[in-house]
N, C-alpha and C positions, 0 to 999 in steps of 0.2 A: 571272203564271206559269200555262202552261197546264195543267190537271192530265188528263192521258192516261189510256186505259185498263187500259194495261202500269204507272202507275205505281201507279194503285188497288190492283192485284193484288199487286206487290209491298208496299208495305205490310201490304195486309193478311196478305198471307203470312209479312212479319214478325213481325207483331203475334198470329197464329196460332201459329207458332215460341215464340214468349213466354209464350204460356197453354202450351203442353206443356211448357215447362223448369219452368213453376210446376209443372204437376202431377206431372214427374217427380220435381222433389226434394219434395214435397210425400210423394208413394209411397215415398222413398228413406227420407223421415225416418221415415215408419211402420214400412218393414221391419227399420230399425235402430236404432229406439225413441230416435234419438237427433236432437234439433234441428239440430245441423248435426255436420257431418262431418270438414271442410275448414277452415282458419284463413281463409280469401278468405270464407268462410258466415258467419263473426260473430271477429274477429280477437280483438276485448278478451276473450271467454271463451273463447276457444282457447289464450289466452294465462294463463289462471287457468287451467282447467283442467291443461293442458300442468303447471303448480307444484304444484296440488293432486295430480297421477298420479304425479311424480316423490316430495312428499313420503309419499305412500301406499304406492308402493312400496319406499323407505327403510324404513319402519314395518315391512312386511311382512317384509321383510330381518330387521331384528332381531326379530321375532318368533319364523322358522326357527332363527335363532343361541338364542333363546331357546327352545326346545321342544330343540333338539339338545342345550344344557348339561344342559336338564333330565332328557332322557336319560343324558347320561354322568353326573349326579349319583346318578341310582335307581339306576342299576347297581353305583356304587360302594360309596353305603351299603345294599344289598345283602348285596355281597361282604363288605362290614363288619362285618353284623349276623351272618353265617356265621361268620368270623371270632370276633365275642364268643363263640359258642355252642362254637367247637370250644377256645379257650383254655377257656371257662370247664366242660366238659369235663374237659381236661386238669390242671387247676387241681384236679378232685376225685379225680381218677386219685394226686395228688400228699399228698391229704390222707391217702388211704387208706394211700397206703404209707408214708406218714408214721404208720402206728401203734403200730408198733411188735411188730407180732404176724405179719406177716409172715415168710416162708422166703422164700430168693435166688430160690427155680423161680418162687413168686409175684412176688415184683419185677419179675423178668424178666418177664414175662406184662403185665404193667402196662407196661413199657419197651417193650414190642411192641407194645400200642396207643398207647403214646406217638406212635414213629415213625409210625402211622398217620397220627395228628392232624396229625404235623407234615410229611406229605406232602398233607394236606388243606389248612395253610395254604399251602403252596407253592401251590397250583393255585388259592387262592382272590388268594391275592398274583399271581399271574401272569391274572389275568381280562379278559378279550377284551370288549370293548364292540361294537354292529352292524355296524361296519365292519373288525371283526379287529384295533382297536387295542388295544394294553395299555395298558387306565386307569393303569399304577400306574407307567408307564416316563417320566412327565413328558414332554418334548419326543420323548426318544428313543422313539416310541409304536409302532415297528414293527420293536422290539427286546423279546425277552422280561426283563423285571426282572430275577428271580431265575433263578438255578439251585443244586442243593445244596452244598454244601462241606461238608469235613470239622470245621468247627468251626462249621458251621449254614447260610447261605445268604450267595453271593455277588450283589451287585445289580448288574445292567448299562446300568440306565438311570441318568438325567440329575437332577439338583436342580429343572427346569424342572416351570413348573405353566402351564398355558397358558387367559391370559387372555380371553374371546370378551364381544364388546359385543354389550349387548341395548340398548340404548336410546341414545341421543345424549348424549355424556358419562359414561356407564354400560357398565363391564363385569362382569364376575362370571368366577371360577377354576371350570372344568368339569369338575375333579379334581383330584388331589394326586398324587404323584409319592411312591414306594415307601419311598425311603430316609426321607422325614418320616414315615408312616407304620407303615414298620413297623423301621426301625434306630433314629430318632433314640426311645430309650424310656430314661429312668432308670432305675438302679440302685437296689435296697434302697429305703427308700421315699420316694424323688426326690429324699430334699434332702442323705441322704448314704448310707452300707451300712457294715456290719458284717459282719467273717469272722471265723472259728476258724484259727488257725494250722493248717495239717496234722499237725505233730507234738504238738498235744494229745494229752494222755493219761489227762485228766479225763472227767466226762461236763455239763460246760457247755455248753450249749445257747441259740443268741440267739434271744431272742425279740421285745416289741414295742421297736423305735426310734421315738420322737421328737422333736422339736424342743421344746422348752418355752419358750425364750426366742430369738426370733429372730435380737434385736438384741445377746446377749451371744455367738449361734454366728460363729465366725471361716473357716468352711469350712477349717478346719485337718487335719490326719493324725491322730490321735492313737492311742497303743497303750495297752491296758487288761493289766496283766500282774499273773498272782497270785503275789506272793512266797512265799505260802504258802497250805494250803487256806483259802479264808475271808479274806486281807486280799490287798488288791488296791493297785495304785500306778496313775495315769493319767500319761501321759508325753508328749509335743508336742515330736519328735528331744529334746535331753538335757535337758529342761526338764522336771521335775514338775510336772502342772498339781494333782495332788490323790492324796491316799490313803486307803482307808477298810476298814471290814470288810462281810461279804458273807453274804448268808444266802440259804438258797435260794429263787430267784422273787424275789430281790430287786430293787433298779433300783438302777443306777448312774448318778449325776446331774453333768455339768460342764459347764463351757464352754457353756452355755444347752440341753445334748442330754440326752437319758435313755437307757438301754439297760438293758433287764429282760434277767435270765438264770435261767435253771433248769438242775440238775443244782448238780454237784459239781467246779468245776473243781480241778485239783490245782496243785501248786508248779511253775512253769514255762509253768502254759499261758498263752496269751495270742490278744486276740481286735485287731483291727485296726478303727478307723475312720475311714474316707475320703468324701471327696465321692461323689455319684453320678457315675456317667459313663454315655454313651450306650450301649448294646448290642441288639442285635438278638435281637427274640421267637426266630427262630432258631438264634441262639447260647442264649438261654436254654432251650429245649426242647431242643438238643444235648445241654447240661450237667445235666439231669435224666434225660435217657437211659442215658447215662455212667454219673451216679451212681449209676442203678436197676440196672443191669445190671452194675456193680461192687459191688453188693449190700455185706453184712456178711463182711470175711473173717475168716476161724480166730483165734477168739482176742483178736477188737476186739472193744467194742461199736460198737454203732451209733449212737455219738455222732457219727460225721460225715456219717455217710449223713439223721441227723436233721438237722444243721447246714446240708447239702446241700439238699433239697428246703425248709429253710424258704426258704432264700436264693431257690430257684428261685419257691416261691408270692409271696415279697414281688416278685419281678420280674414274672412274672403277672401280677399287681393293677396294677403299673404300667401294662405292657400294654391290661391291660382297661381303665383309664382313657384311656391315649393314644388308645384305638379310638373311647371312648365321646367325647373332646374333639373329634376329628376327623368325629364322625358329627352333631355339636352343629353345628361350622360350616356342613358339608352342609345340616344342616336350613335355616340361618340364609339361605344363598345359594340354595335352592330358592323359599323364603318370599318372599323379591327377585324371582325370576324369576316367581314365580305373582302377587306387584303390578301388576311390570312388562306383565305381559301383558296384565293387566284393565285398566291403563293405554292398554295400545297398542292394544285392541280395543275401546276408548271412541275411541280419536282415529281408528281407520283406518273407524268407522263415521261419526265423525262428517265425515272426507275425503269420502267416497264418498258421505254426505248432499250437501255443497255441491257434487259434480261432476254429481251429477242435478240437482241446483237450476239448475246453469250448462247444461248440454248433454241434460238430462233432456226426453224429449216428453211436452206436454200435449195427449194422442191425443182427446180431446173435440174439442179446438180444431182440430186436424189435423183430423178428421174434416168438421168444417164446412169448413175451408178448402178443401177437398180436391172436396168437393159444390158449391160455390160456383165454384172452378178452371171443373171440366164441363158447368156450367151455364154459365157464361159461355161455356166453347166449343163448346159445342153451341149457344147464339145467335147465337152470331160465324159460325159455319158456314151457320147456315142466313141468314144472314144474307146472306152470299157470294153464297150459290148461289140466290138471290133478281136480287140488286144484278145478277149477270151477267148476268140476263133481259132487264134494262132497255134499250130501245133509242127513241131517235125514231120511228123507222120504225114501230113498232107503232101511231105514232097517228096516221099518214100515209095 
Protein backbone atom coordinates (compact mmCIF):
# COMPACT_ATOMS: atom_id res chain seq x y z
CA UNK A 1 0.00 0.00 0.00
CA UNK A 2 1.36 3.26 -0.86
CA UNK A 3 1.12 5.55 2.00
CA UNK A 4 0.79 9.27 0.28
CA UNK A 5 1.10 12.61 1.63
CA UNK A 6 -2.70 13.62 1.72
CA UNK A 7 -2.89 10.34 3.52
CA UNK A 8 -0.36 11.27 6.54
CA UNK A 9 -2.19 14.43 6.90
CA UNK A 10 -5.26 13.09 7.18
CA UNK A 11 -4.52 10.79 9.93
CA UNK A 12 -2.81 12.73 11.65
CA UNK A 13 -5.57 15.34 11.49
CA UNK A 14 -7.62 12.54 12.84
CA UNK A 15 -5.64 11.55 15.34
CA UNK A 16 -5.19 15.52 16.42
CA UNK A 17 -9.35 15.76 16.31
CA UNK A 18 -8.99 12.94 19.18
CA UNK A 19 -6.37 14.70 21.52
CA UNK A 20 -9.12 17.82 21.47
CA UNK A 21 -12.26 15.56 22.22
CA UNK A 22 -10.01 14.19 25.17
CA UNK A 23 -9.34 17.60 26.26
CA UNK A 24 -12.56 18.82 25.75
CA UNK A 25 -14.44 16.39 27.83
CA UNK A 26 -11.64 16.34 29.92
CA UNK A 27 -12.44 20.67 30.61
CA UNK A 28 -16.17 19.58 30.56
CA UNK A 29 -15.65 17.16 33.42
CA UNK A 30 -13.95 19.95 35.45
CA UNK A 31 -16.40 22.75 34.73
CA UNK A 32 -19.07 20.20 35.92
CA UNK A 33 -17.29 18.63 38.71
CA UNK A 34 -18.89 15.74 37.24
CA UNK A 35 -17.03 12.42 35.57
CA UNK A 36 -19.19 12.04 32.89
CA UNK A 37 -22.38 13.63 31.86
CA UNK A 38 -23.99 11.38 29.14
CA UNK A 39 -25.20 7.63 29.74
CA UNK A 40 -22.92 6.89 26.07
CA UNK A 41 -19.59 8.38 28.93
CA UNK A 42 -19.96 5.36 31.25
CA UNK A 43 -23.69 3.49 30.78
CA UNK A 44 -23.33 1.06 34.00
CA UNK A 45 -23.22 4.37 36.30
CA UNK A 46 -25.58 6.26 34.49
CA UNK A 47 -27.58 3.72 35.13
CA UNK A 48 -27.03 3.70 39.15
CA UNK A 49 -26.91 6.86 39.29
CA UNK A 50 -30.17 7.58 37.16
CA UNK A 51 -31.90 4.82 40.53
CA UNK A 52 -29.91 6.51 43.26
CA UNK A 53 -31.49 10.41 41.77
CA UNK A 54 -34.84 8.91 41.47
CA UNK A 55 -34.70 7.14 45.03
CA UNK A 56 -33.33 10.63 46.42
CA UNK A 57 -35.62 12.43 45.12
CA UNK A 58 -38.71 10.14 46.49
CA UNK A 59 -36.78 10.83 49.92
CA UNK A 60 -36.79 14.29 49.44
CA UNK A 61 -40.61 14.27 48.50
CA UNK A 62 -41.54 12.87 51.72
CA UNK A 63 -39.53 14.88 53.56
CA UNK A 64 -41.52 18.27 52.17
CA UNK A 65 -44.77 15.96 53.10
CA UNK A 66 -43.04 15.65 56.32
CA UNK A 67 -41.95 19.34 57.27
CA UNK A 68 -45.71 20.43 55.76
CA UNK A 69 -47.57 17.92 58.50
CA UNK A 70 -45.23 19.29 60.93
CA UNK A 71 -46.41 22.38 60.20
CA UNK A 72 -50.18 21.83 60.27
CA UNK A 73 -49.42 19.89 63.58
CA UNK A 74 -47.70 23.16 65.55
CA UNK A 75 -50.45 25.16 64.32
CA UNK A 76 -52.89 23.08 65.76
CA UNK A 77 -51.58 22.22 69.13
CA UNK A 78 -51.18 25.85 69.18
CA UNK A 79 -54.61 26.71 68.62
CA UNK A 80 -55.03 23.99 71.36
CA UNK A 81 -52.92 25.03 73.84
CA UNK A 82 -55.09 28.57 73.52
CA UNK A 83 -58.06 26.78 73.70
CA UNK A 84 -56.90 24.92 77.27
CA UNK A 85 -56.12 28.54 78.48
CA UNK A 86 -59.47 30.23 77.47
CA UNK A 87 -61.74 27.07 78.92
CA UNK A 88 -59.69 26.94 81.71
CA UNK A 89 -60.39 30.66 82.17
CA UNK A 90 -63.81 30.14 81.81
CA UNK A 91 -63.80 27.20 84.12
CA UNK A 92 -62.77 29.89 87.08
CA UNK A 93 -65.19 32.60 85.87
CA UNK A 94 -67.73 29.47 86.70
CA UNK A 95 -66.19 28.83 90.10
CA UNK A 96 -66.62 32.31 91.21
CA UNK A 97 -70.14 32.60 90.40
CA UNK A 98 -70.64 29.40 91.69
CA UNK A 99 -70.22 31.03 95.37
CA UNK A 100 -72.80 31.83 96.09
CA UNK A 101 -72.37 35.67 97.26
CA UNK A 102 -72.93 36.94 94.06
CA UNK A 103 -75.93 39.58 92.75
CA UNK A 104 -77.77 38.86 89.16
CA UNK A 105 -75.62 42.46 87.91
CA UNK A 106 -72.48 40.31 88.92
CA UNK A 107 -73.51 37.10 87.17
CA UNK A 108 -74.38 38.95 84.45
CA UNK A 109 -70.94 40.51 84.26
CA UNK A 110 -69.29 37.12 84.41
CA UNK A 111 -71.85 35.96 81.48
CA UNK A 112 -70.37 38.86 79.55
CA UNK A 113 -66.97 37.63 79.71
CA UNK A 114 -68.27 34.34 79.28
CA UNK A 115 -69.54 35.22 75.63
CA UNK A 116 -66.17 36.60 75.27
CA UNK A 117 -64.40 33.32 75.67
CA UNK A 118 -66.71 31.72 73.83
CA UNK A 119 -66.23 33.94 70.76
CA UNK A 120 -62.49 33.43 71.47
CA UNK A 121 -62.97 29.67 70.94
CA UNK A 122 -64.80 30.14 67.80
CA UNK A 123 -61.96 31.89 66.13
CA UNK A 124 -59.57 29.60 67.67
CA UNK A 125 -61.91 26.46 66.25
CA UNK A 126 -62.13 28.15 62.99
CA UNK A 127 -57.84 28.60 62.48
CA UNK A 128 -56.35 29.17 59.19
CA UNK A 129 -53.02 27.17 58.59
CA UNK A 130 -50.21 29.14 55.80
CA UNK A 131 -52.24 28.29 52.90
CA UNK A 132 -55.74 29.76 54.40
CA UNK A 133 -56.77 26.27 55.20
CA UNK A 134 -59.04 25.52 58.12
CA UNK A 135 -57.05 22.90 60.19
CA UNK A 136 -60.22 22.03 61.98
CA UNK A 137 -62.64 21.45 58.63
CA UNK A 138 -61.06 17.79 57.95
CA UNK A 139 -61.47 17.30 54.18
CA UNK A 140 -63.80 20.03 53.87
CA UNK A 141 -60.44 22.53 54.51
CA UNK A 142 -61.73 25.51 52.55
CA UNK A 143 -64.90 25.73 54.39
CA UNK A 144 -65.01 27.49 57.75
CA UNK A 145 -65.95 24.68 60.65
CA UNK A 146 -68.04 26.49 62.87
CA UNK A 147 -70.28 29.42 62.99
CA UNK A 148 -72.49 30.42 66.01
CA UNK A 149 -75.98 29.05 66.79
CA UNK A 150 -78.34 29.61 69.13
CA UNK A 151 -77.83 26.73 71.18
CA UNK A 152 -73.70 27.06 70.71
CA UNK A 153 -71.94 26.33 67.33
CA UNK A 154 -72.86 24.73 64.26
CA UNK A 155 -69.97 22.67 62.41
CA UNK A 156 -69.63 22.83 58.56
CA UNK A 157 -67.01 20.64 57.94
CA UNK A 158 -66.44 17.03 57.24
CA UNK A 159 -65.41 13.80 59.75
CA UNK A 160 -62.21 13.56 57.23
CA UNK A 161 -58.62 13.72 58.79
CA UNK A 162 -56.27 13.67 55.96
CA UNK A 163 -53.65 11.24 55.81
CA UNK A 164 -49.91 12.50 54.22
CA UNK A 165 -47.09 9.90 53.72
CA UNK A 166 -43.63 10.74 55.08
CA UNK A 167 -41.78 7.78 54.34
CA UNK A 168 -42.52 4.45 52.09
CA UNK A 169 -45.24 2.54 53.85
CA UNK A 170 -45.70 5.46 56.45
CA UNK A 171 -48.19 8.01 56.84
CA UNK A 172 -49.15 10.16 59.65
CA UNK A 173 -52.88 12.48 60.20
CA UNK A 174 -51.73 16.33 59.64
CA UNK A 175 -54.71 17.33 61.91
CA UNK A 176 -57.98 16.47 63.25
CA UNK A 177 -61.12 17.61 61.93
CA UNK A 178 -63.54 19.82 64.48
CA UNK A 179 -66.34 17.74 65.28
CA UNK A 180 -63.65 15.07 67.18
CA UNK A 181 -62.29 17.75 68.68
CA UNK A 182 -64.38 19.94 69.83
CA UNK A 183 -68.26 18.24 69.60
CA UNK A 184 -67.48 14.72 70.21
CA UNK A 185 -66.81 15.64 74.33
CA UNK A 186 -68.73 13.62 77.20
CA UNK A 187 -71.02 14.51 79.49
CA UNK A 188 -70.83 14.78 83.47
CA UNK A 189 -67.87 13.04 83.98
CA UNK A 190 -67.60 10.73 80.82
CA UNK A 191 -68.94 7.59 81.90
CA UNK A 192 -72.41 8.96 82.82
CA UNK A 193 -74.19 12.85 84.34
CA UNK A 194 -76.41 13.65 86.92
CA UNK A 195 -79.29 16.49 86.80
CA UNK A 196 -81.80 17.98 89.30
CA UNK A 197 -85.15 17.88 87.98
CA UNK A 198 -86.19 21.68 87.32
CA UNK A 199 -89.03 21.52 89.63
CA UNK A 200 -86.88 20.87 92.64
CA UNK A 201 -87.73 22.57 95.56
CA UNK A 202 -85.21 21.52 97.81
CA UNK A 203 -81.78 22.78 98.09
CA UNK A 204 -79.78 19.50 96.81
CA UNK A 205 -77.06 20.05 95.08
CA UNK A 206 -74.84 17.23 92.87
CA UNK A 207 -71.74 17.01 93.58
CA UNK A 208 -68.73 14.27 93.08
CA UNK A 209 -69.98 11.29 90.66
CA UNK A 210 -68.24 8.13 90.23
CA UNK A 211 -67.76 4.86 89.08
CA UNK A 212 -66.69 2.62 92.08
CA UNK A 213 -67.44 -0.65 90.50
CA UNK A 214 -67.11 -0.97 86.71
CA UNK A 215 -68.15 -4.23 86.22
CA UNK A 216 -71.48 -4.03 88.55
CA UNK A 217 -72.29 -0.30 86.25
CA UNK A 218 -75.11 -1.51 83.62
CA UNK A 219 -74.84 2.04 81.65
CA UNK A 220 -78.64 2.06 82.79
CA UNK A 221 -81.09 5.41 83.46
CA UNK A 222 -81.71 5.51 86.90
CA UNK A 223 -83.92 8.11 88.97
CA UNK A 224 -82.88 8.98 92.58
CA UNK A 225 -86.31 10.39 94.10
CA UNK A 226 -86.76 11.49 97.83
CA UNK A 227 -89.84 10.28 99.26
CA UNK A 228 -89.36 12.36 101.97
CA UNK A 229 -86.61 14.91 103.49
CA UNK A 230 -83.84 12.48 104.15
CA UNK A 231 -85.00 8.86 102.57
CA UNK A 232 -84.53 8.41 99.17
CA UNK A 233 -85.66 5.29 96.65
CA UNK A 234 -83.29 4.61 93.43
CA UNK A 235 -85.43 3.28 90.61
CA UNK A 236 -84.35 1.75 86.94
CA UNK A 237 -88.08 2.57 84.78
CA UNK A 238 -90.45 0.49 87.63
CA UNK A 239 -87.81 -1.36 89.14
CA UNK A 240 -86.42 -0.57 92.70
CA UNK A 241 -82.92 -0.97 92.40
CA UNK A 242 -82.34 0.38 96.44
CA UNK A 243 -83.68 2.67 99.25
CA UNK A 244 -81.79 4.40 101.90
CA UNK A 245 -81.68 7.36 104.18
CA UNK A 246 -79.65 10.52 103.46
CA UNK A 247 -77.61 13.12 105.32
CA UNK A 248 -76.18 15.87 104.22
CA UNK A 249 -72.86 15.53 101.92
CA UNK A 250 -73.81 12.20 101.93
CA UNK A 251 -73.10 9.71 98.85
CA UNK A 252 -75.48 7.67 97.54
CA UNK A 253 -74.00 4.25 96.38
CA UNK A 254 -75.65 1.56 93.65
CA UNK A 255 -75.46 -0.20 90.75
CA UNK A 256 -71.39 -0.05 90.92
CA UNK A 257 -71.85 4.29 90.84
CA UNK A 258 -71.68 6.97 93.73
CA UNK A 259 -73.27 10.20 93.68
CA UNK A 260 -72.44 12.62 96.79
CA UNK A 261 -75.08 15.45 97.48
CA UNK A 262 -75.30 18.36 99.61
CA UNK A 263 -78.01 20.65 100.71
CA UNK A 264 -81.34 19.54 101.64
CA UNK A 265 -83.45 17.97 99.07
CA UNK A 266 -87.17 17.95 100.01
CA UNK A 267 -90.24 15.39 99.43
CA UNK A 268 -90.57 15.22 95.68
CA UNK A 269 -87.43 16.17 94.37
CA UNK A 270 -85.57 14.10 92.27
CA UNK A 271 -82.23 13.93 90.35
CA UNK A 272 -81.73 11.79 87.09
CA UNK A 273 -78.78 9.46 85.94
CA UNK A 274 -77.95 8.79 82.54
CA UNK A 275 -75.10 7.74 80.37
CA UNK A 276 -72.92 10.56 79.12
CA UNK A 277 -73.64 11.67 75.70
CA UNK A 278 -71.58 13.64 73.29
CA UNK A 279 -72.00 17.71 73.41
CA UNK A 280 -70.33 20.38 72.05
CA UNK A 281 -67.81 22.83 74.38
CA UNK A 282 -70.16 25.35 72.61
CA UNK A 283 -73.26 24.16 73.68
CA UNK A 284 -71.71 23.79 77.06
CA UNK A 285 -70.54 27.52 77.44
CA UNK A 286 -74.07 28.53 75.73
CA UNK A 287 -75.77 26.63 78.84
CA UNK A 288 -73.56 28.64 81.43
CA UNK A 289 -74.42 31.84 79.83
CA UNK A 290 -77.98 31.09 80.00
CA UNK A 291 -77.73 30.11 83.40
CA UNK A 292 -75.58 33.19 84.44
CA UNK A 293 -77.54 35.58 82.94
CA UNK A 294 -80.97 33.95 84.29
CA UNK A 295 -79.26 34.47 87.44
CA UNK A 296 -81.50 33.91 90.96
CA UNK A 297 -85.18 34.85 90.45
CA UNK A 298 -87.63 36.49 93.25
CA UNK A 299 -88.17 34.12 95.71
CA UNK A 300 -85.92 30.81 94.56
CA UNK A 301 -82.76 29.93 95.82
CA UNK A 302 -80.08 29.27 93.96
CA UNK A 303 -80.23 25.92 94.15
CA UNK A 304 -80.32 25.59 90.38
CA UNK A 305 -78.37 28.08 89.18
CA UNK A 306 -75.65 26.11 91.79
CA UNK A 307 -76.83 22.66 89.98
CA UNK A 308 -76.35 24.56 86.68
CA UNK A 309 -72.79 25.73 86.67
CA UNK A 310 -71.63 22.54 88.54
CA UNK A 311 -73.02 20.50 85.54
CA UNK A 312 -71.40 23.05 83.23
CA UNK A 313 -67.64 22.81 85.35
CA UNK A 314 -67.85 18.82 85.23
CA UNK A 315 -68.41 19.35 81.38
CA UNK A 316 -65.40 21.76 81.15
CA UNK A 317 -63.07 19.22 82.77
CA UNK A 318 -64.21 17.03 80.24
CA UNK A 319 -63.44 19.47 77.62
CA UNK A 320 -60.09 20.26 79.08
CA UNK A 321 -59.27 16.55 79.02
CA UNK A 322 -60.62 15.96 75.34
CA UNK A 323 -58.04 18.95 74.35
CA UNK A 324 -55.33 17.72 76.55
CA UNK A 325 -55.90 13.74 74.83
CA UNK A 326 -55.92 15.19 71.32
CA UNK A 327 -52.81 17.48 72.07
CA UNK A 328 -51.02 13.88 73.54
CA UNK A 329 -51.52 12.29 69.92
CA UNK A 330 -50.29 15.59 68.22
CA UNK A 331 -47.25 15.32 70.30
CA UNK A 332 -46.97 11.39 69.43
CA UNK A 333 -47.21 12.09 65.50
CA UNK A 334 -44.84 15.14 65.53
CA UNK A 335 -42.16 12.74 67.58
CA UNK A 336 -42.87 10.23 64.12
CA UNK A 337 -42.27 12.81 61.88
CA UNK A 338 -38.99 14.40 63.63
CA UNK A 339 -37.70 10.19 63.52
CA UNK A 340 -38.68 9.96 60.33
CA UNK A 341 -36.74 12.87 59.21
CA UNK A 342 -33.45 12.12 60.96
CA UNK A 343 -34.17 8.82 59.17
CA UNK A 344 -34.64 10.39 55.72
CA UNK A 345 -31.58 12.76 56.15
CA UNK A 346 -29.20 9.80 57.02
CA UNK A 347 -30.47 7.95 53.70
CA UNK A 348 -30.70 11.08 51.23
CA UNK A 349 -26.94 11.77 52.64
CA UNK A 350 -26.02 8.69 52.32
CA UNK A 351 -27.71 8.63 48.20
CA UNK A 352 -25.89 11.66 47.42
CA UNK A 353 -22.54 10.05 49.07
CA UNK A 354 -22.85 7.01 46.42
CA UNK A 355 -23.92 9.48 43.37
CA UNK A 356 -20.40 11.25 43.96
CA UNK A 357 -18.78 7.90 44.45
CA UNK A 358 -20.40 6.95 40.86
CA UNK A 359 -20.22 10.41 38.75
CA UNK A 360 -18.12 12.41 41.40
CA UNK A 361 -14.64 13.99 39.68
CA UNK A 362 -11.45 13.18 41.09
CA UNK A 363 -10.07 16.85 39.96
CA UNK A 364 -6.20 15.67 40.98
CA UNK A 365 -6.43 13.00 38.57
CA UNK A 366 -8.36 15.35 35.96
CA UNK A 367 -5.74 17.66 36.47
CA UNK A 368 -2.88 15.40 35.45
CA UNK A 369 -4.99 14.10 32.60
CA UNK A 370 -5.81 17.09 31.38
CA UNK A 371 -1.52 18.34 31.33
CA UNK A 372 -0.80 15.07 29.88
CA UNK A 373 -3.86 15.64 26.92
CA UNK A 374 -1.52 19.13 25.94
CA UNK A 375 1.49 17.74 26.29
CA UNK A 376 0.92 15.22 23.99
CA UNK A 377 -0.56 17.78 21.59
CA UNK A 378 1.61 20.07 21.69
CA UNK A 379 4.20 17.23 20.44
CA UNK A 380 1.87 15.88 18.08
CA UNK A 381 1.79 19.47 16.62
CA UNK A 382 5.12 20.22 16.53
CA UNK A 383 5.61 17.10 15.37
CA UNK A 384 3.53 17.78 12.19
CA UNK A 385 4.80 20.81 11.37
CA UNK A 386 8.30 19.22 11.44
CA UNK A 387 7.30 15.90 9.29
CA UNK A 388 5.75 18.61 6.62
CA UNK A 389 9.41 19.99 6.09
CA UNK A 390 10.59 16.56 5.08
CA UNK A 391 11.41 16.26 1.54
CA UNK A 392 14.00 14.26 -0.79
CA UNK A 393 14.87 17.26 -2.63
CA UNK A 394 16.53 18.78 0.44
CA UNK A 395 19.26 16.12 -0.06
CA UNK A 396 19.55 16.33 -3.67
Amino acid sequence: MRVTQGLNQTQFLAAINLLESGINQTQNQMSSSLSFTTASQNPTGAGSVNNYKQALAQSQQYGTNATSAQTNLSTEDNALSQVQTQLQALRTLALQANSGILSNSNLNAIATQAVQIQNSLLALANTTNGNGEYIFGGFAAQTQPFTLSATGATYNGDQGQRQVQIAAGQTVADGDNGDTVFNQIKTGNGTFAVGAAAANTGSGIVGATTVSNPAAYDGGTYAISFTAPGTYQVTEGATVVTTGTYTDGGTIAFSGVQVTLSGQPAAGDSFTLAPSVNQSVFTTVQNLVASLQTGVTSGVSGTALNNSINSAINNLDQALGKTSDVRATIGGRMNSITTQQSVATSQQTQLQQSISNLQGLDFATAITTLDQQNTTLSAALQAFSLTQGLSLFKFL
